[in-house]
C-alpha positions in Angstrom: -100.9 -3.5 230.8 -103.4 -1.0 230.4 -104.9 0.9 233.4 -107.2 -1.7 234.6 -104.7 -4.8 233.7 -106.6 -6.2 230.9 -105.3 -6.9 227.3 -105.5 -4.3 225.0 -108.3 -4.8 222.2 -106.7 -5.9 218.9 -108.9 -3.2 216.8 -106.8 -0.5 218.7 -103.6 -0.8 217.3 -105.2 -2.6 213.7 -106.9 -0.4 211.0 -109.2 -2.7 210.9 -111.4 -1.5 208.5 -108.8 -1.8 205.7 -108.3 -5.1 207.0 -111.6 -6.6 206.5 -111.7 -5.3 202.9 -108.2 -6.4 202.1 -107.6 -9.9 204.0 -110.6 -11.9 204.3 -110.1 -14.0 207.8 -108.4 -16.9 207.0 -107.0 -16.0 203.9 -103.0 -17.0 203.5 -100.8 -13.9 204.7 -96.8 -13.7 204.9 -96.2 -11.5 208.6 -92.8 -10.2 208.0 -91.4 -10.6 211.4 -88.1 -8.7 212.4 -88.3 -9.5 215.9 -88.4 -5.6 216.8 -91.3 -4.2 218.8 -93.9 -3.3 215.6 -93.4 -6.8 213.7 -94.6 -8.6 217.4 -97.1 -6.7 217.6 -98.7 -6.9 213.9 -98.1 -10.7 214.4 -99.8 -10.8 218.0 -102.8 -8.5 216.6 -103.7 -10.5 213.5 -103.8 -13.7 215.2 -105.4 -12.1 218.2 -108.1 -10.5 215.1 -107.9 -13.5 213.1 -108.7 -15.9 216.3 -106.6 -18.3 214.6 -103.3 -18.8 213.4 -104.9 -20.7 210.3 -103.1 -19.1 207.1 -101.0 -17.3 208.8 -97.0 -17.4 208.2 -94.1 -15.2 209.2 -90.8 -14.8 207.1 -87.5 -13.5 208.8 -84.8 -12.1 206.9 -81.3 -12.1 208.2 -79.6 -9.0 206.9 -76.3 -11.0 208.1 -74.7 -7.9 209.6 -75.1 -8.0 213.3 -73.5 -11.3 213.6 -75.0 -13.0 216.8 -77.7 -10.6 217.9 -79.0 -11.5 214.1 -78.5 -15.0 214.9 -80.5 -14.4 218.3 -83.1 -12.1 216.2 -84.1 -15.0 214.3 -84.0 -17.5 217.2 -86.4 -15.5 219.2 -88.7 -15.0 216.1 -89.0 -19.1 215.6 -89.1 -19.7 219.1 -91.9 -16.7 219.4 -94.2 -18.6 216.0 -93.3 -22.0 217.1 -95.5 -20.8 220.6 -98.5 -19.1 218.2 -98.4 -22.1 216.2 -97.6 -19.6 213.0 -95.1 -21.9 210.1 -91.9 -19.9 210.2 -89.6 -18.9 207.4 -86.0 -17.6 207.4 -84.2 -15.7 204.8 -80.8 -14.7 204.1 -79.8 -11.6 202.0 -77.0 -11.2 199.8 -74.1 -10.1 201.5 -72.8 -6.5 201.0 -69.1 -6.8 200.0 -68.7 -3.2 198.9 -71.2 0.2 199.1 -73.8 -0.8 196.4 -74.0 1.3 192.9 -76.9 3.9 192.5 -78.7 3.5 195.8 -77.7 3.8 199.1 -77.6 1.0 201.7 -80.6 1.5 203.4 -81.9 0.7 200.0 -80.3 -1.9 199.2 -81.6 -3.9 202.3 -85.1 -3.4 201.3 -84.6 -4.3 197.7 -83.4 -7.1 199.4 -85.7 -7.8 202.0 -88.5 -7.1 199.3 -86.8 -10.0 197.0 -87.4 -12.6 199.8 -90.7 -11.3 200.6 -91.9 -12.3 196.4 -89.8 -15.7 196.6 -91.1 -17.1 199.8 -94.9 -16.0 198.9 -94.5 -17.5 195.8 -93.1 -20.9 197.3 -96.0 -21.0 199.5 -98.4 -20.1 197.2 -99.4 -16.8 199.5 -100.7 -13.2 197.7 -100.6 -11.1 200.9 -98.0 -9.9 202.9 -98.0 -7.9 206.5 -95.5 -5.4 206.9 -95.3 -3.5 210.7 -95.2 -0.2 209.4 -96.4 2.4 211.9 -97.8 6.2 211.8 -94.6 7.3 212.9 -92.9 5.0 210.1 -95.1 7.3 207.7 -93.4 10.2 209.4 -90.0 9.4 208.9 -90.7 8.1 205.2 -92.3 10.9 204.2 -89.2 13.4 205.6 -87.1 11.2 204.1 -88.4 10.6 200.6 -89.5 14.6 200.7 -85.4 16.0 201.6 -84.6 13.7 198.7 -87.2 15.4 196.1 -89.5 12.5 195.9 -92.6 12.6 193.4 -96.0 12.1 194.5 -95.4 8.1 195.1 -92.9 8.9 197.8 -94.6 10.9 199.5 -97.8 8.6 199.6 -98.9 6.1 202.2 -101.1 3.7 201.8 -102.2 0.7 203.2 -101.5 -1.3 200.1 -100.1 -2.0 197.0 -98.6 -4.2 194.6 -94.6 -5.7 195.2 -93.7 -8.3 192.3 -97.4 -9.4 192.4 -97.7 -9.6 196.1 -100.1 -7.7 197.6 -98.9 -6.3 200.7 -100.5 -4.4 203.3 -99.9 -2.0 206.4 -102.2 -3.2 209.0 -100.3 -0.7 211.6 -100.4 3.0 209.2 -102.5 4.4 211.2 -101.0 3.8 214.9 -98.8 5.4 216.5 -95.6 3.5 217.9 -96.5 4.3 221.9 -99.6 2.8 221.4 -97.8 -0.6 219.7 -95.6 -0.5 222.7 -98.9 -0.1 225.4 -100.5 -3.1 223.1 -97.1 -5.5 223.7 -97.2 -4.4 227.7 -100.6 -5.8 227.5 -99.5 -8.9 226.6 -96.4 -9.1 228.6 -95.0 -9.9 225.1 -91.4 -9.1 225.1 -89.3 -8.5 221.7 -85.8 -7.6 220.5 -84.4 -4.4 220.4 -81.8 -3.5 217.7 -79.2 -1.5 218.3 -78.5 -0.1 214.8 -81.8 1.5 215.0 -79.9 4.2 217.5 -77.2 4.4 215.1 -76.4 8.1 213.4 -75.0 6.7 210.9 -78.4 5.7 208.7 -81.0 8.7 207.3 -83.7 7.3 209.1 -82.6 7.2 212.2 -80.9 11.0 212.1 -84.7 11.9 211.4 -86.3 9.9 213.9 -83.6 11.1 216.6 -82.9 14.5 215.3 -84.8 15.8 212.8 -88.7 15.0 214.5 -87.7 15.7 217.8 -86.8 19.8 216.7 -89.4 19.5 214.8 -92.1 18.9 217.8 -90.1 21.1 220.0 -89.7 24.2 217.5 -92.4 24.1 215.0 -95.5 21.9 216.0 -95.6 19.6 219.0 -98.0 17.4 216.2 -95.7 17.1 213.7 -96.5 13.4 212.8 -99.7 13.7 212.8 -99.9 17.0 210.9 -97.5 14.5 208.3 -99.2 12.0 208.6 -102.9 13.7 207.3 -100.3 15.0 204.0 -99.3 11.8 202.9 -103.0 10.4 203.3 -103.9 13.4 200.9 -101.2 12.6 198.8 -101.6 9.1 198.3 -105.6 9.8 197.4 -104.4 12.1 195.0 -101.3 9.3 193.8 -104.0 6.7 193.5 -106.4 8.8 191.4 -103.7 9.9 188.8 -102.2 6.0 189.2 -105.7 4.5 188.0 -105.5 7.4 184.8 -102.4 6.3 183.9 -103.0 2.8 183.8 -105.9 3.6 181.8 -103.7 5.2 179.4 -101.3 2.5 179.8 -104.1 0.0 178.2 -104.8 2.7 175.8 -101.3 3.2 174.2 -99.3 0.8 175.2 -98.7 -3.2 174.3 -96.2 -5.9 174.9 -94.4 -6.9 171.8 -91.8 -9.1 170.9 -89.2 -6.9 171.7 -90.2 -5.3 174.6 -93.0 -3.6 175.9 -94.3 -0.1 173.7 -96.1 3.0 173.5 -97.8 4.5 171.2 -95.9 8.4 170.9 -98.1 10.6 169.0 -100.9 9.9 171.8 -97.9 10.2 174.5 -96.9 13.5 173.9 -100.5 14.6 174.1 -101.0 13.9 177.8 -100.8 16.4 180.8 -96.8 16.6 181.8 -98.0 15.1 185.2 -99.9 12.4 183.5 -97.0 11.4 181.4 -94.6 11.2 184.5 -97.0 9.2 186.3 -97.4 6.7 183.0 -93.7 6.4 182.8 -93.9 4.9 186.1 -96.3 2.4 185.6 -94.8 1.4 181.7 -91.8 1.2 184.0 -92.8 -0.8 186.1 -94.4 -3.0 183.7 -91.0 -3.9 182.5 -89.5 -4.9 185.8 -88.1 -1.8 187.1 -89.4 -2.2 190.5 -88.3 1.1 192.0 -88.6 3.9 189.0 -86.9 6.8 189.4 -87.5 10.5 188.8 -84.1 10.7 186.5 -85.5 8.0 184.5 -89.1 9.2 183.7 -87.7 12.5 183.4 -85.2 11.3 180.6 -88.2 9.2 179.0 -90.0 12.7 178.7 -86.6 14.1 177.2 -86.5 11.7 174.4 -89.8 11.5 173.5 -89.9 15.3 173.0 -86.7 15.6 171.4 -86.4 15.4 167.4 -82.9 14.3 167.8 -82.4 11.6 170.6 -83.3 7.9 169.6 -82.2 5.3 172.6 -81.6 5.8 176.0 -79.8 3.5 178.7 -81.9 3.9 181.4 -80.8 1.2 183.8 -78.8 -2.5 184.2 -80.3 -4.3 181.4 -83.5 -1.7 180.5 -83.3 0.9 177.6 -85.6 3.2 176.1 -85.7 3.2 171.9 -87.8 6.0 169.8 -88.9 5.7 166.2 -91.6 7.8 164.4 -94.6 6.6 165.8 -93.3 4.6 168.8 -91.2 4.3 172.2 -89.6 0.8 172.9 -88.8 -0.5 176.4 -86.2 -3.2 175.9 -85.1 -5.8 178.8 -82.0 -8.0 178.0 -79.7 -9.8 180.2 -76.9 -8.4 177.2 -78.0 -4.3 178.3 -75.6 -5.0 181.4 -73.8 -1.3 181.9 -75.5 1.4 183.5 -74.7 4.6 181.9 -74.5 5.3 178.3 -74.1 2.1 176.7 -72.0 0.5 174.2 -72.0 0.0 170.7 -72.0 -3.8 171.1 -75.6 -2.8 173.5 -77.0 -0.9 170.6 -76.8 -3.6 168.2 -78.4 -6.0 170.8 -81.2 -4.0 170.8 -81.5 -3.1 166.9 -81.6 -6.8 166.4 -84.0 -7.6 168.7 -86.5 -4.6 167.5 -85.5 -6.4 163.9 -86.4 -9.8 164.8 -89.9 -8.5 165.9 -90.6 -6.5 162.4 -89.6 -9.6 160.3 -92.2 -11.5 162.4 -94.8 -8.8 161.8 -93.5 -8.8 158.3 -91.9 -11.7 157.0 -91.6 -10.0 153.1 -88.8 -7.9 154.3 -86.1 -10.5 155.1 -83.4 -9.2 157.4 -80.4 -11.3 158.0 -77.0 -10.7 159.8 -74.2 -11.6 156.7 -71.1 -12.1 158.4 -69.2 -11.7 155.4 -70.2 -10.8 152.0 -70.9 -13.4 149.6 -70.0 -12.6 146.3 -72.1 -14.2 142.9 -70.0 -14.0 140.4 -70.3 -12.4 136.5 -74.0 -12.3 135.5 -74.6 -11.2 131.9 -78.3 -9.8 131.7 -80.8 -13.0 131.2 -78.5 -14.9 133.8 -79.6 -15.4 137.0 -78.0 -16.9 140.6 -78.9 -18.5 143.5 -78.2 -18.0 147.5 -79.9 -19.3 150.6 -80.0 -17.0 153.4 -80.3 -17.8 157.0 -82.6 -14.7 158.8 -82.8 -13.1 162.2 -85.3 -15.3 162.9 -83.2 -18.4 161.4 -85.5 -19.2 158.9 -83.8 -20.0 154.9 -84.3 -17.9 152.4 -83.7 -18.6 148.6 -82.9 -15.4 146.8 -83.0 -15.8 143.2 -81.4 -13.3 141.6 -81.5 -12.1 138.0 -79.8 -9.6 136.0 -81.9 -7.5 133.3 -81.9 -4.6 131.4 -83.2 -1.3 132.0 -85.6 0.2 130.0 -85.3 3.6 131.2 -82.3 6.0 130.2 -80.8 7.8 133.5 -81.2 10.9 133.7 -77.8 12.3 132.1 -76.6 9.6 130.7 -75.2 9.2 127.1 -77.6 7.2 124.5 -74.7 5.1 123.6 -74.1 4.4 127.0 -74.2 1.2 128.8 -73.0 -2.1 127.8 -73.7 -5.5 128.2 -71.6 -6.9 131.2 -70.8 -8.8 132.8 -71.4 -7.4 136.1 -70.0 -9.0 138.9 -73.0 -8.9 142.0 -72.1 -9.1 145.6 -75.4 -10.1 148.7 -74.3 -8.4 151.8 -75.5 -5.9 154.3 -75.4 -1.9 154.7 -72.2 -0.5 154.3 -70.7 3.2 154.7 -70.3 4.5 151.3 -73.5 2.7 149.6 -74.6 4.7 146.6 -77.9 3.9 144.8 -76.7 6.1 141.8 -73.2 8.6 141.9 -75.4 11.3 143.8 -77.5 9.6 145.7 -76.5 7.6 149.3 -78.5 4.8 150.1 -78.4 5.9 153.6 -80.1 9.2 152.3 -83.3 7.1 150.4 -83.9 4.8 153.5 -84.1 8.5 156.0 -86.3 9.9 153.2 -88.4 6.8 152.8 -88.6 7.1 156.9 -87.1 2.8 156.7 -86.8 2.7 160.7 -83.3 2.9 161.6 -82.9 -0.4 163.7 -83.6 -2.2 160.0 -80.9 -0.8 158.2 -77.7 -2.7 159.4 -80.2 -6.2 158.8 -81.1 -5.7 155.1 -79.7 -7.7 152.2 -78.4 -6.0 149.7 -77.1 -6.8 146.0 -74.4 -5.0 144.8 -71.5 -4.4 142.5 -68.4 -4.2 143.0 -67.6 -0.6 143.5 -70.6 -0.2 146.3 -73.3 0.6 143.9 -76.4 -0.6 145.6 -78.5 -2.9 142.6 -81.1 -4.1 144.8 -82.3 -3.7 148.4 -84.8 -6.9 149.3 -88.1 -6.7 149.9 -87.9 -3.2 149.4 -88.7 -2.8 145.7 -90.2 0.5 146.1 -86.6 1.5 146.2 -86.1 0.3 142.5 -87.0 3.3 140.9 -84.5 5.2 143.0 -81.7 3.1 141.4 -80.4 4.5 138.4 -76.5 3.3 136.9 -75.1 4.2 133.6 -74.6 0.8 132.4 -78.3 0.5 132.3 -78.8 -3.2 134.2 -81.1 -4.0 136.9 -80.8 -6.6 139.3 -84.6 -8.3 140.0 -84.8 -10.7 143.3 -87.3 -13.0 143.9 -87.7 -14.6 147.8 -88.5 -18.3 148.0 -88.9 -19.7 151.8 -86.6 -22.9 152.2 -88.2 -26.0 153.9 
């Protein structure tokens, strides 16, 4: 109660000018409801502000790890909307059968927590969500997210923003946790107290119990509020750089078949800041929910290095570079984290494949499994061979064996001969020679043939891994010189 006995005013503990601009009244919201002392009091204050509990819902998630007192948690949360009239939701989480890989468990539960949040407001059709953080939640965050060498969007606060295409908000940012607990005495609302929050054994809690405490008593008695103001400055200056980059995001980058790209040439250009904040958001845009300063700060590696080309940047993400362009790629077959495998790389050199022969179906690039071998052509003769591509369209490749007209450089007048030649259609291999000095792999580097095409291309051959014709490249033909003087001519006819 407050000193005259009368319930506290709703607009104390609500910052409720964010409110009205960012949940009209009656719009659907999602209340995430723990049961602990700031959750009751966001729910009691909306409804309280609202004056109705019309589009109002609360989720519960059981983190299943307190056994009973969860189990009591949730009881007292349904019993507690069930009074207010509020439709209920529970949730469990994934259970935690060993210390997860790359984050820590505090982590963990919110990725989890954050999971139900996007599949119940989907199920009900809801774009808001409430969350109970407090000013002294800010506080904490902002230690916590600063001793671990955050970037600018951990160390911002604001009473918004996007989660899997949920919008939720912070209703309670600006309050501090003794006036939450004043508001609930008001009410003569009780709510549940849990006892890991006293626990050592969590980061959070070592800086709420610890680390704030010596800070007030040996620094500045106003600590939270002096952190608080910092992250509000912060997340101004986040939002403004946010809205560049996204504007640079629409700018350079584009969803393709393969993934999602950027333009490099316009990339590299940026402020270093700008680029780090861009990553984010191209990161995001690709599913990474939580990007990571090792991630961005590898993206800025490769696309400023003249030697790397791919990157694994996380379970099922990595990051490709050709001349004029980074690739994000997302594939349920990119499953390690770390450096990859060469099975991984060829997932993602076929899928950037399949996305070129749809942009340009004259170059047909197929997988051969084996090599399929023509037989003896004299020149005049010609052969036939239907080809299954990428994409699995047929292909007819007619193929024809001439004479060339032009003498090698080298070679002996008298040389050459008639056949026959025996010609073999297969892909790339090591060793391919377009004439006894020149590599093929050397003319397809030079002619800047981008490398995740190479393995794909159909080749004709001879025997002895001279390279007769590459397939809808026939600007290579005039790099193909043998002394027998024939030429192999292809034409491509779509089947069906």
């Amino acid at each position: 109660m407050t000193d005259r006995g009368r319930v506290m005013d709703p607009r104390r503990v609500l910052d409720s000018e964010s409110l009205a601009s960012g949940l009209k009244r009656g719009e659907k919201c999602l209340v995430c409801l723990s049961g602990g002392a700031d959750s009751v009091a966001l729910l009691r204050a909306l409804l309280e502000w609202r004056g109705s509990a019309r589009g109002l819902e609360a989720l519960h998630v059981n983190h299943l790890v307190r056994g009973a007192a969860a189990n009591a948690d949730a009881e007292f949360c349904r019993d507690l909307c069930e009074r207010l009239g509020v439709a209920f939701h529970v949730r469990e989480i994934t259970p935690l059968a060993r210390k997860p890989v790359g984050m820590t468990t505090e982590e963990y539960f919110r990725a989890q927590r954050h999971g139900r949040i996007i599949e119940v407001a989907a199920s009900r059709q809801i774009d808001k969500a409430a969350l109970g953080h407090t000013a002294d939640d800010l506080a904490e965050t902002f230690l916590m997210h600063l001793l671990r060498g955050s970037g600018l969007h951990g160390l911002s606060f604001a009473f918004s923003q996007d989660l899997g295409g949920v919008t939720v908000l912070r209703p309670l940012w600006q309050t501090p946790r003794h006036r939450v607990l004043n508001y609930l005495r008001s009410l003569g609302q009780t709510f549940r107290d849990d006892e890991s929050n006293a626990s050592l054994e969590f980061t959070r809690n070592r800086i709420r119990h610890r680390l704030i405490p010596m800070l007030e008593a040996e620094f500045n008695p106003s600590v939270r509020d002096a952190l608080r103001r910092a992250a509000n400055l912060i997340a101004l200056a986040e939002a403004d750089l946010r809205g560049r980059a996204r504007k640079a995001l629409r700018r350079l980058g584009r969803t393709t078949s393969a993934g999602w790209e950027m333009q490099l040439a316009g990339f590299v250009r940026l402020p270093r800041i700008l680029r780090m904040e861009l990553c984010a958001e191209w990161l995001k845009a690709a599913g990474a929910l939580s990007p990571s300063y090792r991630q961005i700060e590898a993206i800025l590696r490769v696309a400023g290095s003249d030697g790397a080309r791919s990157l694994h940047l996380s379970r099922g993400l990595m990051l490709v570079k050709e001349d004029e362009r980074l690739v994000l790629i997302r594939s349920d077959e990119l499953a390690d984290d770390g450096e990859g495998t060469e099975a991984e790389d060829r997932v993602v050199r076929e899928l950037l494949a399949r996305e070129s022969l749809a942009a340009n179906p004259d170059l047909p690039l197929a997988r051969m499994s084996a090599p399929v071998v023509l037989g003896k052509l004299r020149p005049g003769e010609s052969a036939h061979l239907d080809v299954e591509l990428l994409n699995g369209a047929r292909m007819r490749l007619n193929i024809r064996l001439g004479r060339d007209e032009e003498l090698p450089l080298g070679a002996d007048v008298a040389g050459g001969h008639a056949g026959p030649l025996t010609l073999v259609v297969r892909n790339r291999r090591p060793g391919d020679r377009v004439s006894a000095s020149v590599r093929l792999k050397s003319v397809l580097i030079n002619d800047r043939v981008p490398f995740f095409l190479r393995d794909f291309l159909i080749l004709v051959t001879d025997e002895a891994h001279g390279v007769r014709a590459v397939v809808g490249l026939p600007r290579l033909a005039a790099r193909i010189r043998h002394t027998d003087r024939l030429r192999v001519e292809v034409d491509c006819v779509p089947v069906g």
